[in-house]
N, C-alpha and C positions, 0 to 999 in steps of 0.2 A: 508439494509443489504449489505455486501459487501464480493464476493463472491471469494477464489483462486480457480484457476485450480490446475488438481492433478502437473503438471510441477511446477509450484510456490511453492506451499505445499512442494512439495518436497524438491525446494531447501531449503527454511525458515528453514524445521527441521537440513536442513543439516548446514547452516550458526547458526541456534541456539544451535548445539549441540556443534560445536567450539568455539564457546561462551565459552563455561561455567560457566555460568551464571543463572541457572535454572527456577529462579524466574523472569526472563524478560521475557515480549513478546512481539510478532513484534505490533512495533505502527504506523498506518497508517495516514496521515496526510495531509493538504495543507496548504501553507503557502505561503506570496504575495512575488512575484517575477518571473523570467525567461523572457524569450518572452513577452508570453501574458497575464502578469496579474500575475496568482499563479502556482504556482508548484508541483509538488506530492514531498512527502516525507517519506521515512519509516526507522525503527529504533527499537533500542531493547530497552523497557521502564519497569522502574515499573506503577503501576495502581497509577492513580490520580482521587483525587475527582471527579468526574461528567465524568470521562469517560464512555463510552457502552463499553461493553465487549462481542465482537463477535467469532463464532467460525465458521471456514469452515475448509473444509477436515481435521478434528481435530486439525487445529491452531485457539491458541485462539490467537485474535486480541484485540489492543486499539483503539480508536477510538475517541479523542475527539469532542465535541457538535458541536462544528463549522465546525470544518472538515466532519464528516459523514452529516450534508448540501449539502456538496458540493459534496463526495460522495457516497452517499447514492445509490445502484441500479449497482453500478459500480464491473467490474469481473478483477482482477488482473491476470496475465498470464507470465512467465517466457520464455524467448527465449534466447534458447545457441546458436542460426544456427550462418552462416558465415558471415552475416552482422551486427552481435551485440552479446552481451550478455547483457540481461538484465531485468529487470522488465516491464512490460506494461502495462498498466492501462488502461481500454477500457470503458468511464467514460460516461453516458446517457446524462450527467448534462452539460457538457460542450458541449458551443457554436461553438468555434473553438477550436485549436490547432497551435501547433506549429509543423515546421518541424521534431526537435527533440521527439517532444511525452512528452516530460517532463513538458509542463507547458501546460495550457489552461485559456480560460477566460470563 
């Protein structure tokens, strides 16, 4: 499972509503690269064979097989304060991290 804070939720409906695009939803993802290894990645998708389809605070999510491995257990969390804006990903799976927060091994 892979869980958003109500912050996050919040902002995805508000980023999917600019969209307009109805039928897409946010796709959570990891893919190799960054620092250390792989990266977080997300995105507005249609549904693909073999994805899971999760919902938290009433977003549904995609999830392909490979990616929810990696993570699986992990709480996403949105920060607008004065040192960033952005998505965060607070991942159980990952070993280390990188400075940035974007990639881990």
């Amino acid at each position: 499972m892979i869980t958003l804070t109500s912050r996050a939720a919040q902002r995805v409906r508000m980023m999917h509503g600019e969209l307009g695009a109805p039928t897409k939803r946010l796709r959570v993802f990891v893919e190799s690269g960054g620092c250390s290894g792989f990266q977080y990645g997300m995105s507005f998708d249609e549904a693909k064979e073999g994805d899971a389809e999760l919902v938290s605070e009433g977003v549904p999510m995609l999830v392909d097989a490979a990616s929810l491995a990696y993570l699986d257990g992990s709480a996403i969390d949105f920060d607008d304060g004065l040192h960033g804006k952005g998505f965060e990903i607070k991942n159980p799976n990952a070993q280390s991290t990188c400075g940035c927060g974007k990639s881990f091994s």
